[in-house]
Structures are given as C-alpha cells and as structure tokens.
C-alpha positions in Angstrom: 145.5 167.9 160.2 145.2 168.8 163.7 147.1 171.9 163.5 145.0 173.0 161.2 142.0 172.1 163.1 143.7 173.9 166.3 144.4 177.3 164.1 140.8 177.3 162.1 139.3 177.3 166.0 141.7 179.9 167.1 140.4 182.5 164.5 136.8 181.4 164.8 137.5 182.6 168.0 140.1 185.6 167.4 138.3 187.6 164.5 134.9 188.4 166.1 136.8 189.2 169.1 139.2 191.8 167.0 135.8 193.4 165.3 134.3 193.4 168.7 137.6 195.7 170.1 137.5 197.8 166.9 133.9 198.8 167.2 134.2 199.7 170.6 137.4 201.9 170.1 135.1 203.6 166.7 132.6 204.3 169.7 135.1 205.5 172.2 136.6 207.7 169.8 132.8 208.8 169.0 131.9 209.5 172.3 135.6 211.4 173.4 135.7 213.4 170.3 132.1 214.7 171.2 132.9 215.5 174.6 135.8 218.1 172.9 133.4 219.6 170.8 130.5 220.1 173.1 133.7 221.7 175.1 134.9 223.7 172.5 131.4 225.3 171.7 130.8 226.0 175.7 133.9 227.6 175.8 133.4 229.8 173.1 129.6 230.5 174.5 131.4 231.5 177.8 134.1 233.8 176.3 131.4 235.5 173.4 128.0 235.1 175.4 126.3 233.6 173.0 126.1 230.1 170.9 127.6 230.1 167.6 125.7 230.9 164.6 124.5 227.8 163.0 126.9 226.3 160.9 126.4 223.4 157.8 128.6 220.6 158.4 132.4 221.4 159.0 131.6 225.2 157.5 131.8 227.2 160.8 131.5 230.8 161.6 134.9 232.3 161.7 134.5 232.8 165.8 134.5 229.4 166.4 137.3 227.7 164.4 140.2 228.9 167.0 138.0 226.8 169.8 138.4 223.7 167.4 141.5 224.1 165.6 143.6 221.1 168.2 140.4 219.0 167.4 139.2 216.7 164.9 136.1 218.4 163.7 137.9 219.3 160.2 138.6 215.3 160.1 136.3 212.4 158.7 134.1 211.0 161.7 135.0 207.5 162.1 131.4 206.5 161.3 131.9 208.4 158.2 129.8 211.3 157.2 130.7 214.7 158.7 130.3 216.9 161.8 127.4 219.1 161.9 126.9 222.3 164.7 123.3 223.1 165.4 121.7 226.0 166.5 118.7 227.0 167.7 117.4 224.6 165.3 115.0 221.5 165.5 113.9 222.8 169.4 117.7 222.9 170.4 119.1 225.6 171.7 122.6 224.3 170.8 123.6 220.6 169.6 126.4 218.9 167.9 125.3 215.9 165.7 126.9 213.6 163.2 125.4 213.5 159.6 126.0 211.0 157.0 127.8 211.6 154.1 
C-alpha cells in the first residue's frame, strides 16, 4: 500500500511537470520557426527589393517559396492552424502571423 502511495505522489508530481516541458518546447518551436521565416522574407526583400506580394495562408507567390523551401512554413504549426504572410495589410508594412484553422 505504500508503494502505491509512493508512485501515485511521484506522478502527481511528474505529469504537470511533463505538460509544463511540452508547452514550452510548442513555444520554443513557435518562436524559432518564426525567427526563419521573418529570415526567409528579409532575405528575399534584400535580393528582390521589395516585400512579397501578400499571400493567404501557406499559398505564396512563386518568388518566395525557394526562400522557404528548408523551412517548415508548408508544415502544420504546432498550435495548429496555418501560417499566414502579410503585406501591407492591417497598417503593416510586412508581418508573418499564425491563423487558426
């Protein structure tokens, strides 16, 4: 009975710490996959002169897919939903955002 006891406190203890970790790898993958992107469309402002046309979701102009081919814009956001390119748009001049599904 004490065994039991001894394991039922261990994972009281053990499971909010394992959703804790997961959530914060979801956000670290979040944050580092952004970073690419807004690298990605700089890059390709650089080279071309110009922001990319505005795009809906993962349907880019055809200029931009070679800057994010090695990326995971063409995967599901951890979060769920999809990626989404902005331009010139809402008072941005050029914004990446994540919309839901």
């Amino acid at each position: 009975m004490v065994v039991v006891a001894i394991i039922g406190l261990l994972a009281a203890v053990a499971i909010p710490a394992f959703d804790r970790s997961r959530d914060n790898a979801y956000a670290n993958r979040l944050a580092n996959d952004f970073r690419v992107f807004a690298g990605a469309f700089e890059t390709h402002a650089l080279e071309n002169g110009t922001w990319a046309p505005d795009g809906n979701g993962n349907d880019l102009p055809a200029t931009v897919e070679p800057y994010l081919e090695d990326t995971a814009w063409f995967e599901d956001p951890p979060t769920g939903g999809y990626w989404d390119w902005e331009a010139d748009r809402f008072g941005f001049k050029a914004a990446i955002g994540l919309s839901p599904a």
